[in-house]
N, CA, C and O atoms as a GROMACS GRO file, in nm:
protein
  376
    1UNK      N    1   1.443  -0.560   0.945
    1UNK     CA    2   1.448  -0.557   0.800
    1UNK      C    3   1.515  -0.426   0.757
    1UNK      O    4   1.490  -0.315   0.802
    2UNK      N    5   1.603  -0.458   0.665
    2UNK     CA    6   1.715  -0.319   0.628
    2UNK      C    7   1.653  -0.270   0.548
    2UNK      O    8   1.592  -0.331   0.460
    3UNK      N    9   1.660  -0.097   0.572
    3UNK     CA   10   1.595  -0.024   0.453
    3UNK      C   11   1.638  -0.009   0.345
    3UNK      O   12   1.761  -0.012   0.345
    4UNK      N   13   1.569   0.013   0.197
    4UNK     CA   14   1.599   0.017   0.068
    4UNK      C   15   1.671   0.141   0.058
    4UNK      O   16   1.667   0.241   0.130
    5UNK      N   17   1.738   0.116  -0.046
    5UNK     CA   18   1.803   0.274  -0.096
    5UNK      C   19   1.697   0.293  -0.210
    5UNK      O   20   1.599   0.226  -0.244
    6UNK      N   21   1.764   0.434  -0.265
    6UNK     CA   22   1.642   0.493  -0.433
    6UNK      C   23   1.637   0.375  -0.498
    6UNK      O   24   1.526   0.321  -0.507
    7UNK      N   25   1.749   0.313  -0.554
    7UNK     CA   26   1.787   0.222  -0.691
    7UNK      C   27   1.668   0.076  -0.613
    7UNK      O   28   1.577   0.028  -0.681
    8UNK      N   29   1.694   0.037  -0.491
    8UNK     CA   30   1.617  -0.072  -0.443
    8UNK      C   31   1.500  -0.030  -0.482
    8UNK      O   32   1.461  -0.063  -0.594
    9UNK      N   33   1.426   0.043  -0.407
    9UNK     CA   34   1.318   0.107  -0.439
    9UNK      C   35   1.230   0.147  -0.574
    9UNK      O   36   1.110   0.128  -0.588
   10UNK      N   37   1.329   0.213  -0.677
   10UNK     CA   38   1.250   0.197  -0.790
   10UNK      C   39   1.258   0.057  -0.847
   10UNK      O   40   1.154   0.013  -0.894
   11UNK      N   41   1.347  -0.007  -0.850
   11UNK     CA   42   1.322  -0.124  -0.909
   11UNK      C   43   1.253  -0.265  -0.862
   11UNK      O   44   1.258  -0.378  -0.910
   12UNK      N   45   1.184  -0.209  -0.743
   12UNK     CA   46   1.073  -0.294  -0.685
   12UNK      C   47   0.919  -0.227  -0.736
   12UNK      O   48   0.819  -0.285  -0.778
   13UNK      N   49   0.939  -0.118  -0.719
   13UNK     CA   50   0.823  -0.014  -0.756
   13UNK      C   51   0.798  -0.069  -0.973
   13UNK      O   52   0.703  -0.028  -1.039
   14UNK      N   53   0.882  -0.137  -1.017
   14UNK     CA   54   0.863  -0.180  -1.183
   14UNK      C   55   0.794  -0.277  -1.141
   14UNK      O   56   0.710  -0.310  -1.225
   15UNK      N   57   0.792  -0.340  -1.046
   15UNK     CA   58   0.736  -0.512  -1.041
   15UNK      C   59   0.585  -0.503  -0.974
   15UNK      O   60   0.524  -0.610  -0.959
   16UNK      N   61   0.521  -0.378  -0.933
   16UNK     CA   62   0.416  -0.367  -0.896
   16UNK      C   63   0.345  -0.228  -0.965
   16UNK      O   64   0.380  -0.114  -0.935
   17UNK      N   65   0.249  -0.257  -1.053
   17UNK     CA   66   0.131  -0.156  -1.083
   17UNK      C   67   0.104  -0.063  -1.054
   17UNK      O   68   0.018  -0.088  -0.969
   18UNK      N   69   0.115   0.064  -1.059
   18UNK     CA   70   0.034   0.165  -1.039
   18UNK      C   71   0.097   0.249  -0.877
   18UNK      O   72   0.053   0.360  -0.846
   19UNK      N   73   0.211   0.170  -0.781
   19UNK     CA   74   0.260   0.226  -0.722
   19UNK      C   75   0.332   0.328  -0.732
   19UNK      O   76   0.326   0.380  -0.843
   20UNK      N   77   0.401   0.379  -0.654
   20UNK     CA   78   0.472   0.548  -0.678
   20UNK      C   79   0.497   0.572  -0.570
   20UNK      O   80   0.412   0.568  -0.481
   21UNK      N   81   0.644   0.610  -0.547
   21UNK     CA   82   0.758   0.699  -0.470
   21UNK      C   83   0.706   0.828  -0.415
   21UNK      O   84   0.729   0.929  -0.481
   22UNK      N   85   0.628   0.840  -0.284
   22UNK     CA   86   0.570   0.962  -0.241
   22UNK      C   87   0.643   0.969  -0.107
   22UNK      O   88   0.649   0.875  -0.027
   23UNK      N   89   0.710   1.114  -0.088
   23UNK     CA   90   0.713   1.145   0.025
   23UNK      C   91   0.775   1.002   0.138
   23UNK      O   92   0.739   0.997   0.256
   24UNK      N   93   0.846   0.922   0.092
   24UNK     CA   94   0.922   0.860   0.122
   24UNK      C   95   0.847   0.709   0.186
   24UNK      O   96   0.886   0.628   0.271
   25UNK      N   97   0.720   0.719   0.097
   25UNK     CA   98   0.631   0.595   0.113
   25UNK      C   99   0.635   0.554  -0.028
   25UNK      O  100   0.703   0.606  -0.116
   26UNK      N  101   0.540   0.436  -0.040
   26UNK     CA  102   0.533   0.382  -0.171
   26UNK      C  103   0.363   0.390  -0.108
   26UNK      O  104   0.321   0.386   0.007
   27UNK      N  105   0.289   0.405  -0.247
   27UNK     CA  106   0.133   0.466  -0.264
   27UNK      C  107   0.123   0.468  -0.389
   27UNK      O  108   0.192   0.497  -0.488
   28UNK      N  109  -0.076   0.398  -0.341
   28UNK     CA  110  -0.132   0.399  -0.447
   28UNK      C  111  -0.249   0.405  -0.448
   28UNK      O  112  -0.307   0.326  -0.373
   29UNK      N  113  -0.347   0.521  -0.550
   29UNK     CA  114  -0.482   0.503  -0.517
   29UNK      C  115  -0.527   0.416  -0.582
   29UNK      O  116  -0.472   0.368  -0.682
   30UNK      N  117  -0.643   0.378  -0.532
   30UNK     CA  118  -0.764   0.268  -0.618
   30UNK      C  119  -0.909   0.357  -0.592
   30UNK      O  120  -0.956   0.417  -0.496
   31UNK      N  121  -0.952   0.331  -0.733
   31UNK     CA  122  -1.102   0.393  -0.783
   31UNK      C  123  -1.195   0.276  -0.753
   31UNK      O  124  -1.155   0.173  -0.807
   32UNK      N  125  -1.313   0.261  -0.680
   32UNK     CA  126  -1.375   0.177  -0.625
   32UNK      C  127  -1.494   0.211  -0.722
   32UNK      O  128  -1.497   0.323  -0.774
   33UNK      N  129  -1.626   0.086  -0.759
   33UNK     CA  130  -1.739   0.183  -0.797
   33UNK      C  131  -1.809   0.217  -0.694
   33UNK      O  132  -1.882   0.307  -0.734
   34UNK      N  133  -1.822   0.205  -0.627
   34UNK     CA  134  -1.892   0.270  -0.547
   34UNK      C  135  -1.850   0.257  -0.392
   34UNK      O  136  -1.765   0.173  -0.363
   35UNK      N  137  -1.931   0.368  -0.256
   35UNK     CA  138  -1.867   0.408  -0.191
   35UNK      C  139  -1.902   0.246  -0.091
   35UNK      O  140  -1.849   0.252   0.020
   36UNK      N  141  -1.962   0.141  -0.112
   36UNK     CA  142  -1.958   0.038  -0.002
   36UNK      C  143  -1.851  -0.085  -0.110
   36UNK      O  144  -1.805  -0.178  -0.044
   37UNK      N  145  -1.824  -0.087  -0.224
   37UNK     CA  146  -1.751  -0.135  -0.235
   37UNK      C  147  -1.593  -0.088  -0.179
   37UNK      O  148  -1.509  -0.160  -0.125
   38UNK      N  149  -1.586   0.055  -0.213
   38UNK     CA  150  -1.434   0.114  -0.090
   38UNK      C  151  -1.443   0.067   0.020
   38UNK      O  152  -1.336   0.023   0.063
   39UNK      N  153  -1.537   0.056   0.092
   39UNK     CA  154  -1.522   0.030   0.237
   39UNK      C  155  -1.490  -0.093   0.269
   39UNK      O  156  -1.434  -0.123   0.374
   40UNK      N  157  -1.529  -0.190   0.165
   40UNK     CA  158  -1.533  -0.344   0.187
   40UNK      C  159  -1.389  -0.360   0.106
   40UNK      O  160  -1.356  -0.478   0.116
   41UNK      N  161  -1.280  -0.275   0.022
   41UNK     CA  162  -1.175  -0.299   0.023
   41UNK      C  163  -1.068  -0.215   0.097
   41UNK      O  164  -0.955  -0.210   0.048
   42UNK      N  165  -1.098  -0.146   0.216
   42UNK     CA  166  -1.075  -0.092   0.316
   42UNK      C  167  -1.033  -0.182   0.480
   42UNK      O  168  -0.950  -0.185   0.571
   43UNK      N  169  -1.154  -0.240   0.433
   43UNK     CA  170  -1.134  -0.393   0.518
   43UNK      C  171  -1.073  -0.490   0.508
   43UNK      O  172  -1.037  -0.545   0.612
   44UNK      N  173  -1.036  -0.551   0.372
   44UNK     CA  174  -0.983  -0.647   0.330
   44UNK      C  175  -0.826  -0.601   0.333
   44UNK      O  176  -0.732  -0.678   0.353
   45UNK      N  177  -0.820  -0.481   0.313
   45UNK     CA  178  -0.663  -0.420   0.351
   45UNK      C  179  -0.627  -0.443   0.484
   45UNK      O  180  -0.518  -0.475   0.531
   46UNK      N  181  -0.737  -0.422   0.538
   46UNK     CA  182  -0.707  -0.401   0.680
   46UNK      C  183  -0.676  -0.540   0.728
   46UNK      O  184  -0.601  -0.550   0.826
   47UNK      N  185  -0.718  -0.637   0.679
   47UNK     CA  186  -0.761  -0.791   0.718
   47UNK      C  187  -0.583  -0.855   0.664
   47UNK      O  188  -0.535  -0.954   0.719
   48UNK      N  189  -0.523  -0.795   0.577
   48UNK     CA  190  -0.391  -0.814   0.516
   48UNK      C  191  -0.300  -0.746   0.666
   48UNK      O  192  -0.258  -0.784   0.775
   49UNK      N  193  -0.304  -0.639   0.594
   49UNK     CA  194  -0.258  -0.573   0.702
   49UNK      C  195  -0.218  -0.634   0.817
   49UNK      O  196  -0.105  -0.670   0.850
   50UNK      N  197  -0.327  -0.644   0.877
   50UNK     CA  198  -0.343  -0.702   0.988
   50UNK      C  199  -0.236  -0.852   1.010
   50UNK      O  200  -0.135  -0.868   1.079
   51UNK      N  201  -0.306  -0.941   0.926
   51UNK     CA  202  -0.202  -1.045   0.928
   51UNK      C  203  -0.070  -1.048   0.928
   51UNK      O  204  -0.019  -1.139   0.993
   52UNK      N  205   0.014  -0.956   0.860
   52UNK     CA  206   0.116  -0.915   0.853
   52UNK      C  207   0.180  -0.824   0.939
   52UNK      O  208   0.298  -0.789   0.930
   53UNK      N  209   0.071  -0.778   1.050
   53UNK     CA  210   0.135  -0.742   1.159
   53UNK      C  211   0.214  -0.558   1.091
   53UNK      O  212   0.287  -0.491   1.164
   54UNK      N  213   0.185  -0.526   0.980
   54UNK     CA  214   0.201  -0.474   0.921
   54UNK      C  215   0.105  -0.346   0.854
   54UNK      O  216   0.052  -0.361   0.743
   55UNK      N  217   0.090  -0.233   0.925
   55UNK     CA  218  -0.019  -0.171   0.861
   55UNK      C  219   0.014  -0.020   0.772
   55UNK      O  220   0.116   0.049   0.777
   56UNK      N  221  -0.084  -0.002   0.710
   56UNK     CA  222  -0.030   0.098   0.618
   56UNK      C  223  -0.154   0.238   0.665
   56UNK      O  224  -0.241   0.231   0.752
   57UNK      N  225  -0.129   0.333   0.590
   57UNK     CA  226  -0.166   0.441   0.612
   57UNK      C  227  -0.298   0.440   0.495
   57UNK      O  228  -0.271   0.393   0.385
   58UNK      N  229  -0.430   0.488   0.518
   58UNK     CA  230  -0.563   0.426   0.455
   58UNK      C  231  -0.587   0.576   0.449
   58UNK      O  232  -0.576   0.657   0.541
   59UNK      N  233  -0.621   0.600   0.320
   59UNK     CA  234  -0.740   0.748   0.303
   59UNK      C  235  -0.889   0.710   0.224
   59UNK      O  236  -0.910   0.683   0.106
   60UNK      N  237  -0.955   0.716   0.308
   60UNK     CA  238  -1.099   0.673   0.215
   60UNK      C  239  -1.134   0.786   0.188
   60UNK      O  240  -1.132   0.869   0.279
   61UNK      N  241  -1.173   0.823   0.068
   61UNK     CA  242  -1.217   1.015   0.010
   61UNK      C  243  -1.310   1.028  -0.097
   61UNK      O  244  -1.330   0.921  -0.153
   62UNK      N  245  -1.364   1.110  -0.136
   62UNK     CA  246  -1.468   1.118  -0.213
   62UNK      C  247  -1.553   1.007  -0.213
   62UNK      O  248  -1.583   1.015  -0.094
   63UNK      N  249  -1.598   0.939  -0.241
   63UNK     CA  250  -1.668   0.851  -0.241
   63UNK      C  251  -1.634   0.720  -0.244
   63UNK      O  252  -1.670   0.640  -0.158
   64UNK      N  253  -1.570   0.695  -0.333
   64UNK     CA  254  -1.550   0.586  -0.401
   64UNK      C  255  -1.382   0.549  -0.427
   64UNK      O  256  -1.346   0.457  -0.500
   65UNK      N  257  -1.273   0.655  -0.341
   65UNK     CA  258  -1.157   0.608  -0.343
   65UNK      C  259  -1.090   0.603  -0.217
   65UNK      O  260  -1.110   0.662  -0.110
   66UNK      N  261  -1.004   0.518  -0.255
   66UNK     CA  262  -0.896   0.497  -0.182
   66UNK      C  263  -0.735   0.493  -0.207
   66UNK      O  264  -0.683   0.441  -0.305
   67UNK      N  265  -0.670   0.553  -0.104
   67UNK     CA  266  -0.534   0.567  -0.088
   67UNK      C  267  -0.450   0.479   0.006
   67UNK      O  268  -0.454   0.467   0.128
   68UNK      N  269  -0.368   0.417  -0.095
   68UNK     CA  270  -0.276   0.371   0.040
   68UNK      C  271  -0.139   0.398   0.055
   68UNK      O  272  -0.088   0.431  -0.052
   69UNK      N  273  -0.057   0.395   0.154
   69UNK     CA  274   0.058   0.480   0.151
   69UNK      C  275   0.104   0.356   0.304
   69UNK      O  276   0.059   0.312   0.409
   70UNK      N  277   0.237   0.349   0.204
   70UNK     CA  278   0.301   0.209   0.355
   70UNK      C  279   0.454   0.268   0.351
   70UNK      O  280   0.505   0.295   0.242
   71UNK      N  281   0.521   0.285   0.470
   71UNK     CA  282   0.646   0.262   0.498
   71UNK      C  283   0.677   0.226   0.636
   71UNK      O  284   0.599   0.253   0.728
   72UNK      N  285   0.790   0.165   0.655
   72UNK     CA  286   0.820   0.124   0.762
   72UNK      C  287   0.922   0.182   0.848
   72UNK      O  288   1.044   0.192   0.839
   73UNK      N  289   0.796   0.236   0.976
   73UNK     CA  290   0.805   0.375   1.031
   73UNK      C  291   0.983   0.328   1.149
   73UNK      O  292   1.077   0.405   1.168
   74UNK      N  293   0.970   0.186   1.203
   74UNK     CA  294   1.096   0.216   1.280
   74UNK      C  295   1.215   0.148   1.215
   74UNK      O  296   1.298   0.088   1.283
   75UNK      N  297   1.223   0.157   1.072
   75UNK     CA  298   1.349   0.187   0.960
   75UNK      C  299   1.349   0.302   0.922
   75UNK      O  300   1.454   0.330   0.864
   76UNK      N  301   1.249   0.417   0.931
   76UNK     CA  302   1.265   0.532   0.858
   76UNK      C  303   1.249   0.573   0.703
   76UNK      O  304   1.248   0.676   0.635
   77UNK      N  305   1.237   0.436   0.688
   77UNK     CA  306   1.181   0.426   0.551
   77UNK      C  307   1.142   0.316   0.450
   77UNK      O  308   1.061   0.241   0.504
   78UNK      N  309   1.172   0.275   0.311
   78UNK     CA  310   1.080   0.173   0.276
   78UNK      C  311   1.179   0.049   0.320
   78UNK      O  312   1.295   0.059   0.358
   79UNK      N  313   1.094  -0.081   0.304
   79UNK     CA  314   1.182  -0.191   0.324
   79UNK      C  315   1.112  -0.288   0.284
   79UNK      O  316   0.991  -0.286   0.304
   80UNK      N  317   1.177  -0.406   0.211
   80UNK     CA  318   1.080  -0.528   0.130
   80UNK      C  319   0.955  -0.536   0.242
   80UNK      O  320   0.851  -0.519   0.178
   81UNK      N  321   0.932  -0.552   0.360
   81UNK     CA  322   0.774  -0.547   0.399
   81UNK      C  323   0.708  -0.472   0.339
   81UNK      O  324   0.612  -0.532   0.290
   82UNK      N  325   0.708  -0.375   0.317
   82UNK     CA  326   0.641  -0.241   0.193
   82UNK      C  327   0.612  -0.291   0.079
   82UNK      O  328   0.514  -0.255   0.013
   83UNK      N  329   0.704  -0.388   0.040
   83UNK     CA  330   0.663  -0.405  -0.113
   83UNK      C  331   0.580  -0.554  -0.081
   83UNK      O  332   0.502  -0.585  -0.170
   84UNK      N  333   0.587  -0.645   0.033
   84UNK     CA  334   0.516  -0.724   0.024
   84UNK      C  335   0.342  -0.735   0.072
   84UNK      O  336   0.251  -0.815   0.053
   85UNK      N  337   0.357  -0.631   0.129
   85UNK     CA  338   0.220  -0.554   0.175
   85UNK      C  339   0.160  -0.493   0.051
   85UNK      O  340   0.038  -0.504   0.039
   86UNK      N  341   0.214  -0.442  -0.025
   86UNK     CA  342   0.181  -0.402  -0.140
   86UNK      C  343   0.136  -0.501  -0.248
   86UNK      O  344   0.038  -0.489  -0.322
   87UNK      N  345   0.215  -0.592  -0.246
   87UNK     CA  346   0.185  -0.709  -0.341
   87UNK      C  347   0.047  -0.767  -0.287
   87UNK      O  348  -0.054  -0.754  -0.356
   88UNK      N  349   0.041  -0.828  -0.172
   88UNK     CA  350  -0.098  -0.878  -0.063
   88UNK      C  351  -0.192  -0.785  -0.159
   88UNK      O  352  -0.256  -0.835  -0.251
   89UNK      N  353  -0.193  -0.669  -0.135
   89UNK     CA  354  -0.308  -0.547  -0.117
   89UNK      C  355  -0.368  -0.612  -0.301
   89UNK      O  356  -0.480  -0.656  -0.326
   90UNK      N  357  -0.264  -0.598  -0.387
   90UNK     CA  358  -0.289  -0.622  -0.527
   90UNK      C  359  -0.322  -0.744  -0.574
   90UNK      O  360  -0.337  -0.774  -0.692
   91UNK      N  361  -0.335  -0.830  -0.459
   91UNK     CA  362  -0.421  -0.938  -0.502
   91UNK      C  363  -0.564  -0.967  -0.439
   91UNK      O  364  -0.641  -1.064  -0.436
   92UNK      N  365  -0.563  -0.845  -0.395
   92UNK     CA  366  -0.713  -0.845  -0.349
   92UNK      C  367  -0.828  -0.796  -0.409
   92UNK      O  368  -0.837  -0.674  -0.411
   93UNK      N  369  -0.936  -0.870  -0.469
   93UNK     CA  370  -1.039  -0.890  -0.592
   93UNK      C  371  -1.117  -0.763  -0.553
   93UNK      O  372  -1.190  -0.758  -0.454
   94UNK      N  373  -1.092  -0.648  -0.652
   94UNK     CA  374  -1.164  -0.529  -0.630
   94UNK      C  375  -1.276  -0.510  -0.760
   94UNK      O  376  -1.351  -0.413  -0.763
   0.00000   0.00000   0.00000
């Protein structure tokens, strides 16, 4: 899968919520209420993830959040798997 340039990139980043251009990932936190509901959407990432053969980079922190941060490490950088991993993640009932 060929990597995105900037212009690809932001204009995939309009079609999904709350994502953002970091450090040459696309990331996004989510505020959980509480710290076993994070964990149980920690899993369900992981359970995406997973299926897709596709995994992203997970920060569980303070209590009750989470970070996720995906690029695709042997392109060097983002590529529509990123944004479809991303999309997965945002349909998952938090």
């Amino acid at each position: 899968m060929a990597r995105l340039n900037e212009d690809q990139v932001n204009q995939n980043l309009e079609n999904i919520n709350g994502w953002n251009l970091i450090d040459n990932k696309i990331s996004k936190e989510y505020e959980l209420k509480d710290f076993k509901s994070a964990l149980a959407f920690v899993n369900k990432v992981g359970e995406k993830a997973e299926g897709m053969d596709h995994h992203p980079d997970i920060l569980m922190h303070s209590w009750n959040k989470v970070k996720i941060s995906v690029s695709t490490h042997s392109e060097g950088g983002i590529t529509e798997k990123d944004f479809n991993l991303a999309k997965e993640i945002e349909g998952i009932n938090i």
